[in-house]
C-alpha positions as CSV (number, residue, x, y, z in Angstrom):
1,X,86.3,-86.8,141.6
2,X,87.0,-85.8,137.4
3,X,87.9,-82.6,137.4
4,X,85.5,-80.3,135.4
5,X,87.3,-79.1,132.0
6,X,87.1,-75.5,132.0
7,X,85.6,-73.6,128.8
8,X,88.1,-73.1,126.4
9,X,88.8,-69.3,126.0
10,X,89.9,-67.7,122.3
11,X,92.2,-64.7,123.0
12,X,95.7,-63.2,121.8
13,X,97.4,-65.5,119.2
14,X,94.8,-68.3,119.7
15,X,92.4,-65.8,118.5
16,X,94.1,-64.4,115.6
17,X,94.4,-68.2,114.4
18,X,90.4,-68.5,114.7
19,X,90.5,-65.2,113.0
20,X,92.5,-66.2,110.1
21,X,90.4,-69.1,109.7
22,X,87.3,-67.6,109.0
23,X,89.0,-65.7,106.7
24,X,90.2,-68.7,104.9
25,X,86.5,-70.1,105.2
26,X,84.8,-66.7,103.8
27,X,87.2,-66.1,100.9
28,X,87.1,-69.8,100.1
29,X,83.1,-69.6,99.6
30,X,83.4,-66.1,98.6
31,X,81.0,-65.1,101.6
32,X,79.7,-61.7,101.8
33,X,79.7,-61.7,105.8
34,X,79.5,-58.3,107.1
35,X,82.7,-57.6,109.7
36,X,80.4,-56.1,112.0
37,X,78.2,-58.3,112.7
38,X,80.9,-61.1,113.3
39,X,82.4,-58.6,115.8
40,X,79.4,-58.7,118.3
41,X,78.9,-62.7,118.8
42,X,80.2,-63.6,122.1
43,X,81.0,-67.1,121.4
44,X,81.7,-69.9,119.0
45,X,78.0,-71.2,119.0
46,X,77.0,-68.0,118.1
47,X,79.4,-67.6,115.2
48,X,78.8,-71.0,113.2
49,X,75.0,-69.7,113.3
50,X,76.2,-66.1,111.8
51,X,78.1,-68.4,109.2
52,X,75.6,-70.5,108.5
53,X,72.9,-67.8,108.3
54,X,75.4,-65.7,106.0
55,X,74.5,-68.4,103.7
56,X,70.9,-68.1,101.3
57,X,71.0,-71.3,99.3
58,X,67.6,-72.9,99.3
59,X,67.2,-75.3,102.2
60,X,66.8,-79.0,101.5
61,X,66.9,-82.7,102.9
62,X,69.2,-85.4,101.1
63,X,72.4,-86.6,101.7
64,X,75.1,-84.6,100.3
65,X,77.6,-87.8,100.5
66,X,75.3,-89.8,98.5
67,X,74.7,-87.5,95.9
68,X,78.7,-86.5,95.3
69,X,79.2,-90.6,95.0
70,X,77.0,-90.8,92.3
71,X,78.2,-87.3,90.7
72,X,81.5,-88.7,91.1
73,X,80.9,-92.6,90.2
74,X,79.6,-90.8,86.6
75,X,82.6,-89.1,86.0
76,X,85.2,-91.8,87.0
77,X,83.5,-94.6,84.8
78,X,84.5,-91.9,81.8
79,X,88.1,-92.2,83.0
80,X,88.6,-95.8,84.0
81,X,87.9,-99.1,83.0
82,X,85.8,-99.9,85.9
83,X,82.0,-100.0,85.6
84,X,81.3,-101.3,89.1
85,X,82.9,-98.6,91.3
86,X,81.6,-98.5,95.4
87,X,82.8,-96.5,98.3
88,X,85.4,-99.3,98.9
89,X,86.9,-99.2,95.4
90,X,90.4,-98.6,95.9
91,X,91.7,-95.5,93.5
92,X,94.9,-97.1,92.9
93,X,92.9,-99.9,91.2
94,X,91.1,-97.2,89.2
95,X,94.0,-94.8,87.9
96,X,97.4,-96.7,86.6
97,X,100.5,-94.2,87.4
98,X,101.1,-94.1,83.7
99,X,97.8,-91.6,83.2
100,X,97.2,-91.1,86.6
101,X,98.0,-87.1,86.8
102,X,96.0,-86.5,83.6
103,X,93.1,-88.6,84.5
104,X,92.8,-87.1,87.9
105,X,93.1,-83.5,86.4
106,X,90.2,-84.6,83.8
107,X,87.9,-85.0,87.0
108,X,88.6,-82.4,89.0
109,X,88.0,-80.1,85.4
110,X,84.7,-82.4,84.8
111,X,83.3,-82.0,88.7
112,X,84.5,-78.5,88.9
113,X,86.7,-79.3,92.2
114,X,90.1,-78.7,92.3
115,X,90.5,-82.0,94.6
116,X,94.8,-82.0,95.5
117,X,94.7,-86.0,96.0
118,X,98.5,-86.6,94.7
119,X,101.7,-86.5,96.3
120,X,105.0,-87.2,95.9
121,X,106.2,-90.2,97.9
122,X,106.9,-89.9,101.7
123,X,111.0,-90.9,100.9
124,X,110.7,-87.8,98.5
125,X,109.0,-85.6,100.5
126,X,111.5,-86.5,103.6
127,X,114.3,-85.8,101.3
128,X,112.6,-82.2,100.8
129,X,112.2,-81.9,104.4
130,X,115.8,-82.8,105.5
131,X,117.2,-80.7,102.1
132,X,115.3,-77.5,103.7
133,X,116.8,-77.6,107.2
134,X,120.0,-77.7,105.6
135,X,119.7,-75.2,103.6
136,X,118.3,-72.6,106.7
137,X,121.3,-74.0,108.7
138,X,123.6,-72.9,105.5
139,X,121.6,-69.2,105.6
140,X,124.0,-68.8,109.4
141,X,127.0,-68.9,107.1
142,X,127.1,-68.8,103.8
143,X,123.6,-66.5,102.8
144,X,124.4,-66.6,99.1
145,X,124.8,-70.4,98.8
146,X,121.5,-70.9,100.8
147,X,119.7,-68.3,98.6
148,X,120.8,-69.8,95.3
149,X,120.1,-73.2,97.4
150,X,116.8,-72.1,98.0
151,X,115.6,-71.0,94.4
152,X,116.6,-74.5,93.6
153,X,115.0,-76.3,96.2
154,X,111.6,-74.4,95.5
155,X,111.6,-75.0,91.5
156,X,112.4,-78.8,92.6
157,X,109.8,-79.0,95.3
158,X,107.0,-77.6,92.9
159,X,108.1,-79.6,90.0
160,X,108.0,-83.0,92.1
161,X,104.6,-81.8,93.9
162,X,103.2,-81.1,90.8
163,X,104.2,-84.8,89.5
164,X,103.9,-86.5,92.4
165,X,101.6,-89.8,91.5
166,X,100.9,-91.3,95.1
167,X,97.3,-91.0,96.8
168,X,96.5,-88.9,99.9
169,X,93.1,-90.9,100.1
170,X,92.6,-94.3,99.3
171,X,89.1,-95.2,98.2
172,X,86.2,-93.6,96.3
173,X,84.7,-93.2,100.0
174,X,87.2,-90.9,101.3
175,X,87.4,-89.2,97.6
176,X,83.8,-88.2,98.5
177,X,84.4,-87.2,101.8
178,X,87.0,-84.5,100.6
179,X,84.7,-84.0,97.3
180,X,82.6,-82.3,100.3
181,X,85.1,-80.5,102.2
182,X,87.1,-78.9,99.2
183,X,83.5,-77.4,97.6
184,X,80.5,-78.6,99.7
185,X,77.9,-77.0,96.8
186,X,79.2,-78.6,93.7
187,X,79.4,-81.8,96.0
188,X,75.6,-81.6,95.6
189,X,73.0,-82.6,92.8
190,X,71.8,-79.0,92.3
191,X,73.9,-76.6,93.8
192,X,71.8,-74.0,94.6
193,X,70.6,-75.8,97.7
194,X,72.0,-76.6,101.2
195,X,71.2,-79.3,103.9
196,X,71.9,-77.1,106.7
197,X,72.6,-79.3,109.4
198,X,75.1,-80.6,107.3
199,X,77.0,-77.7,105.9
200,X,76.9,-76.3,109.8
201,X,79.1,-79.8,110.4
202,X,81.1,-78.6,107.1
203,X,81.9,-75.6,108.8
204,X,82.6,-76.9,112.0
205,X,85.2,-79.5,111.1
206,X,87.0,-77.0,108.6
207,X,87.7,-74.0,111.9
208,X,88.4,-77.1,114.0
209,X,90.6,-78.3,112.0
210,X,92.4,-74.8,111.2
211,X,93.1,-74.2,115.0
212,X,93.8,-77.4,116.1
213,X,91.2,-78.0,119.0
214,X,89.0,-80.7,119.9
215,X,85.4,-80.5,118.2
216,X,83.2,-80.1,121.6
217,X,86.2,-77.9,123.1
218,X,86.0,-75.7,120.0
219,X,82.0,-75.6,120.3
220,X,81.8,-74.7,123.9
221,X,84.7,-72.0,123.3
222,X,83.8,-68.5,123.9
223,X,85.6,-65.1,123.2
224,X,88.0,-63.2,125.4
């Protein structure tokens, strides 16, 4: 016989991490959500209704995804040569690397949404990764090397992540899809409004994703 899961329980460090992440959540949507009443709900049901209740947009139907693809198919014809663009399109097909970091940041000014899709390569960032442990290996013996080391490495690390030219999404589909999760209301045709069901999803996958649980284990979780 399957042995019955038992409900996940936030407390100590796994509750400071769900703690942080509301934080994250309410200063990214500069929510006025009164401390007090988040300290009284007894569970995680009970606090993505606080959340979403927090919330006074007017309430209306209509697909939020639908309406940031045409919001963004507008704005990317004015930047690329493509007229025909679908979910499927393939942003590499869309932005040549020779514009590619001025084009992008001509969007993100034009939809509002600061949207972070560039990168520097993996080899690059690997490099960065492997350079770093060195250098906190280097801080056991020689701490002004690895502190001069470390100036470097940051300056370098910002200057390539600030360059860096290569996709973290691939097509105008998942550009929509994190259109959504990086500014849910300017996603939308008129931002003063709100599907609920689907910014309550919103904020479900953003906490789940902050501390790392399972999306029904993180639903059915209650406080300790």
């Amino acid at each position: 016989m399957e042995k019955v899961k038992e409900t996940f329980v936030f407390k100590g460090d796994q509750y400071e991490d769900l703690d942080y992440a509301i934080e994250d959540f309410v200063n990214e949507y500069d929510l006025p959500l009164d401390p007090k009443r988040l300290a009284i709900v007894k569970n995680v049901a009970e606090m993505i209704e606080l959340l979403v209740s927090t919330f006074k947009q007017e309430r209306k139907e209509g697909c939020t995804s639908q309406q940031a693809f045409y919001k963004l198919r507008t704005v990317l014809q004015k930047y690329t040569n493509e007229s025909d663009i679908k979910p499927s399109t393939r942003l590499e097909e869309l932005f040549p690397k020779q514009n590619r970091i001025e084009n992008i940041k001509r969007v993100e000014e034009e939809l509002g949404i600061k949207l972070s899709i560039l990168k520097p390569k993996d080899s690059v960032a690997a490099m960065f990764v492997v350079t770093f442990l060195g250098l906190f290996a280097l801080l056991f013996f020689a701490t002004l090397y690895a502190m001069v080391g470390g100036v470097i490495w940051s300056f370098a690390y910002k200057v390539t992540k600030d360059y860096g030219k290569e996709f973290k999404v691939d097509t105008g589909g998942e550009l929509v899809k994190r259109m959504i999760e990086k500014n849910y209301f300017k996603s939308r045709r008129d931002p003063n409004t709100m599907n609920e069901q689907e910014f309550r999803d919103v904020i479900i996958d953003y906490l789940v994703d902050k501390v790392g649980l399972e999306r029904e284990e993180f639903l059915n979780a209650k406080f300790g």
